[in-house]
C-alpha positions in Angstrom: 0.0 0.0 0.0 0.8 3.5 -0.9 1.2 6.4 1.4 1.9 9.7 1.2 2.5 13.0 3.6 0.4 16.2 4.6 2.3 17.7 7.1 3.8 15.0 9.5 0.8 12.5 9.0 0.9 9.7 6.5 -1.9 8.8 4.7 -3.2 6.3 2.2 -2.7 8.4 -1.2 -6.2 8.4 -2.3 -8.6 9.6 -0.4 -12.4 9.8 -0.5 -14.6 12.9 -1.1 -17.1 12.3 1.4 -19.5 15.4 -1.2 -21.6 13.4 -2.5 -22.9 11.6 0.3 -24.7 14.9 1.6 -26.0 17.6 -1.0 -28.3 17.3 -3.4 -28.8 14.0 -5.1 -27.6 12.4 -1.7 -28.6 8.7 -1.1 -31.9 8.1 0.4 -30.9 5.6 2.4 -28.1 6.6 4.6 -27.0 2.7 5.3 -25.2 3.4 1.7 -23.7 6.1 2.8 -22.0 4.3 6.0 -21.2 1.2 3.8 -19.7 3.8 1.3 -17.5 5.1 4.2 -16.8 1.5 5.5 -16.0 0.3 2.0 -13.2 3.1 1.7 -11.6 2.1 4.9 -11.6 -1.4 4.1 -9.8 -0.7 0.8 -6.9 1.1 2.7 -7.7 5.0 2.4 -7.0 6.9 5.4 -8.2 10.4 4.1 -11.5 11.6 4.2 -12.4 15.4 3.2 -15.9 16.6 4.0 -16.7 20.3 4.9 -19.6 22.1 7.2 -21.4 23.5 4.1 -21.8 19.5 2.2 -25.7 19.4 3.3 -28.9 20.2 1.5 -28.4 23.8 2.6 -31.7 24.1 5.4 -30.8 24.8 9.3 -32.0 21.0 10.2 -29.5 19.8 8.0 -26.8 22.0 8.6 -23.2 19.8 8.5 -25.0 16.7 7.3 -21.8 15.2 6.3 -19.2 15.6 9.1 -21.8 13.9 11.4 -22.3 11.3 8.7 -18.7 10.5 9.1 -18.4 10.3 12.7 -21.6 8.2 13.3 -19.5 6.0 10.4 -16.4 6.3 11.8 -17.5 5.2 15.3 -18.5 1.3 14.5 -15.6 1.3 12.7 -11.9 -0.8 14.1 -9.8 1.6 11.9 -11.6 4.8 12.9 -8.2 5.8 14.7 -6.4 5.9 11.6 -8.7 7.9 9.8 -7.4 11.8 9.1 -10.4 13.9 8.7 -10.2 17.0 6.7 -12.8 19.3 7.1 -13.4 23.1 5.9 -14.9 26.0 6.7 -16.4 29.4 4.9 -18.7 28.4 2.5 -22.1 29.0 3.6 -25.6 27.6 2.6 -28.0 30.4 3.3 -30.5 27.5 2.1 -33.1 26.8 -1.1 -30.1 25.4 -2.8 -27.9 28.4 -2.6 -23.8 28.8 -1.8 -22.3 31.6 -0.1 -19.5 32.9 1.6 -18.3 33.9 4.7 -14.6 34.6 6.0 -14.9 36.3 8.7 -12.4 35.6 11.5 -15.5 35.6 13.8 -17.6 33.0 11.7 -14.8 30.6 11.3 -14.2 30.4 14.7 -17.6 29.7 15.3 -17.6 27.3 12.0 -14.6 25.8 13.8 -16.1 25.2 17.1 -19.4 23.9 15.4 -17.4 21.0 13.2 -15.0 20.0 16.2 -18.7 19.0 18.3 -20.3 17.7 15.4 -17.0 15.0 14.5 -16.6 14.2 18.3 -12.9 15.4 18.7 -11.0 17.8 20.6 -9.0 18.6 17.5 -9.8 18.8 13.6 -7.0 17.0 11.9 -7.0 19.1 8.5 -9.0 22.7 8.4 -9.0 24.2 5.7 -10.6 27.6 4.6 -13.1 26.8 1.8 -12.8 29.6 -0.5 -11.9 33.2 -0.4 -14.3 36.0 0.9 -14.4 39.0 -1.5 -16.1 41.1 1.4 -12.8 39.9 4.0 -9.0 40.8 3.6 -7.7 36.7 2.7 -5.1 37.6 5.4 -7.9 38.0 8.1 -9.1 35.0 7.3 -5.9 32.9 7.2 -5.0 35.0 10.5 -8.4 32.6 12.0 -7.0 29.8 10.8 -3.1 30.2 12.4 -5.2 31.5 15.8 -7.1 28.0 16.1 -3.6 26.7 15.5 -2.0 28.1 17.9 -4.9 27.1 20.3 -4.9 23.5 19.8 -8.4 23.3 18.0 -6.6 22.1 14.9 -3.7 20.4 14.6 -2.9 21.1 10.6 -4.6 24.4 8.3 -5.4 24.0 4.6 -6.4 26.0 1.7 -8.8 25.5 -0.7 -10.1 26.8 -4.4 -6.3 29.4 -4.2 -3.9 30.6 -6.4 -0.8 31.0 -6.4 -0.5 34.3 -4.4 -3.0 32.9 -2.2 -0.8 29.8 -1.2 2.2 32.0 -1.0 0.2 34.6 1.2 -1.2 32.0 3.5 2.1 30.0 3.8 3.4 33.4 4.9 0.7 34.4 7.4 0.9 30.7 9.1 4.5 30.7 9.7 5.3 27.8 7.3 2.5 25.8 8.5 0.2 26.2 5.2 0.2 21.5 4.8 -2.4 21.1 2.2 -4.2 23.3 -0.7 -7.1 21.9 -2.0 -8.3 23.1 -5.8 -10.2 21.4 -8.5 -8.2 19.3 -11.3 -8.8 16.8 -13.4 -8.3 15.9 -17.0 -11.2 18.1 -17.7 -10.1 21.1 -15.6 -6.0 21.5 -16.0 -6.0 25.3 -15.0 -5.0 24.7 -11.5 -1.5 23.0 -12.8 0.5 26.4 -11.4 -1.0 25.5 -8.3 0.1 22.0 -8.2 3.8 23.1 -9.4 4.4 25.3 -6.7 2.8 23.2 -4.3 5.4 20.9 -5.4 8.2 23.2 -5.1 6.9 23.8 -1.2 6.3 20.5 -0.4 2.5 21.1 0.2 0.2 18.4 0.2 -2.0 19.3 -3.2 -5.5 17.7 -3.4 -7.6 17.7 -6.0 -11.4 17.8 -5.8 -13.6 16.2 -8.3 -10.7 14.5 -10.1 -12.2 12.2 -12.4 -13.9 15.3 -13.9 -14.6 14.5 -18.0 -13.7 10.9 -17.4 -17.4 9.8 -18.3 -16.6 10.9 -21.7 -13.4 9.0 -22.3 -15.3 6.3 -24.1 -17.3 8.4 -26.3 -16.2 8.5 -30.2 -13.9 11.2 -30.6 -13.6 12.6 -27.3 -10.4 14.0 -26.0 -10.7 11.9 -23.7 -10.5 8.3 -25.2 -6.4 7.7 -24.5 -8.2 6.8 -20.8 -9.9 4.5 -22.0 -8.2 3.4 -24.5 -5.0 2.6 -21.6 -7.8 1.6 -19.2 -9.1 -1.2 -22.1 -5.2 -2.8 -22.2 -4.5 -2.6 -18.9 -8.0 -4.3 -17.8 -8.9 -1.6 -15.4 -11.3 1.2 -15.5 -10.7 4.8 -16.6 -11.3 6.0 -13.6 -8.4 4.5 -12.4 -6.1 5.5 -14.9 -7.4 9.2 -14.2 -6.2 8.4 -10.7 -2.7 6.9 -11.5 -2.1 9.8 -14.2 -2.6 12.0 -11.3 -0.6 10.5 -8.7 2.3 10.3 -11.4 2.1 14.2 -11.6 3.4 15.1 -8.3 4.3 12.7 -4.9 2.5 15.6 -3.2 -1.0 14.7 -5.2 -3.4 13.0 -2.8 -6.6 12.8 -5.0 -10.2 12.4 -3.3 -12.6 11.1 -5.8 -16.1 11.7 -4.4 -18.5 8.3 -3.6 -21.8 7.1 -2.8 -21.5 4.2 -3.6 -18.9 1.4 -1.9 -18.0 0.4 -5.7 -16.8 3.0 -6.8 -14.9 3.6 -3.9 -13.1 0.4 -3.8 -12.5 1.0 -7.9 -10.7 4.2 -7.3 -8.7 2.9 -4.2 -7.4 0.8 -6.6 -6.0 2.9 -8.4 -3.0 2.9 -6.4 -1.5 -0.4 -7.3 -1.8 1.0 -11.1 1.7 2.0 -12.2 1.8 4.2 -15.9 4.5 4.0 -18.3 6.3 7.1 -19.7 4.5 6.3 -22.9 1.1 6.2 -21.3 1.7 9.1 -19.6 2.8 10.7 -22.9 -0.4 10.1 -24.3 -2.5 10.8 -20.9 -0.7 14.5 -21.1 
């Protein structure tokens, strides 16, 4: 098995984006959703991301996810080695709607309000969910290096950044910036600066929705098709090339493919044993 770093904690290097489990679309049946959770633990992944805003957005179903997790977590025997990254600043003011808030005042109190809803006196991984327009980014990174240096979390992220946002929030945390989480996939490419400086800082860089366009890779003529073309030799599924084309980008990537489901899960843990040749790679680029 496969592990790589954020910060000083080793973790399995793909991890599960615990998403989908929680907004809109969720399964009705929330048995899945533990099984899903299960499933990934059972395959070896020791990462889970969710965030205080993955719910259907009303007040009675405010952090839906993160106490999905724990309740999963809690019948679980590897529940201990489980890192669990949470985030904070995104908002849903409800019907649906996304918003934004990051205020050093609300993510304290968004702090707070995911460290009782996961059961522990620490959050392993916070990371702040997206920039505020209406707050100074240093204010809000200032929140996150205060609930460092009080003990309410033990490592701070970054999320949906560029570069001068990872370079202003390393800054403000004294070095401590472990993890910057942006969307990338073979579909979406435009966070590759990201990634490359990441990799120069030796931040752990985790993509969200990675196996974006991947449903197209068997379509006729679809840029696409090298996936499954690779995936169709090799006997394994796209989505698993999609992984291992990731990984092969950076020893700092630590993809979390989102799941609902415990096979798909399992199929994208997998993906870890799958080693690419140059040539692959070649074409995958």
């Amino acid at each position: 098995m496969k592990y790589r770093s954020i910060g000083a904690v080793e973790v399995y290097e793909i991890g599960l984006g615990a998403m989908p489990m929680s907004i809109e679309g969720r399964p009705e049946d929330e048995s899945r959703s533990i099984a899903t959770i299960h499933a990934a633990l059972d395959a070896g992944v020791t990462l889970i991301d969710t965030a205080d805003a993955y719910s259907l957005g009303d007040a009675e179903d405010a952090g839906h996810n993160e106490s999905l997790i724990a309740r999963a977590l809690a019948g679980h025997p590897r529940r201990d080695e489980v890192l669990v990254a949470t985030k904070g600043g995104h908002t849903r003011p409800g019907g649906g709607a996304w918003g934004l808030n990051g205020s050093p005042a609300y993510l304290r109190r968004a702090c707070e309000a995911s460290l009782r809803r996961l059961g522990v006196e620490a959050i392993g991984l916070y990371q702040f969910h997206r920039p505020d327009p209406s707050v100074p980014y240093a204010e809000s990174i200032g929140a996150l290096a205060d609930l460092l240096d009080e003990g309410k979390i033990r490592m701070a992220g970054i999320s949906n950044a560029d570069p001068e946002q990872i370079e202003q929030a390393n800054a403000i945390l004294g070095g401590r910036l472990m993890a910057v989480q942006n969307q990338f996939s073979p579909a979406f490419r435009s966070s590759e600066p990201e990634l490359d400086l990441c990799t120069e800082l030796g931040i752990a860089f985790l993509p969200w929705s990675p196996l974006g366009g991947i449903a197209r890779a068997g379509e006729l003529g679809s840029r696409f098709a090298p996936f499954a073309r690779i995936a169709r030799d090799r006997g394994v599924s796209p989505q698993q090339v999609c992984l291992a084309w990731m990984l092969a980008k950076s020893p700092v990537v630590i993809p979390i493919p989102g799941a609902s489901r415990p096979e798909t899960i399992t199929d994208s843990a997998a993906a870890s044993g799958l080693r690419l040749t140059e040539d692959e790679l070649a074409q995958l680029d």
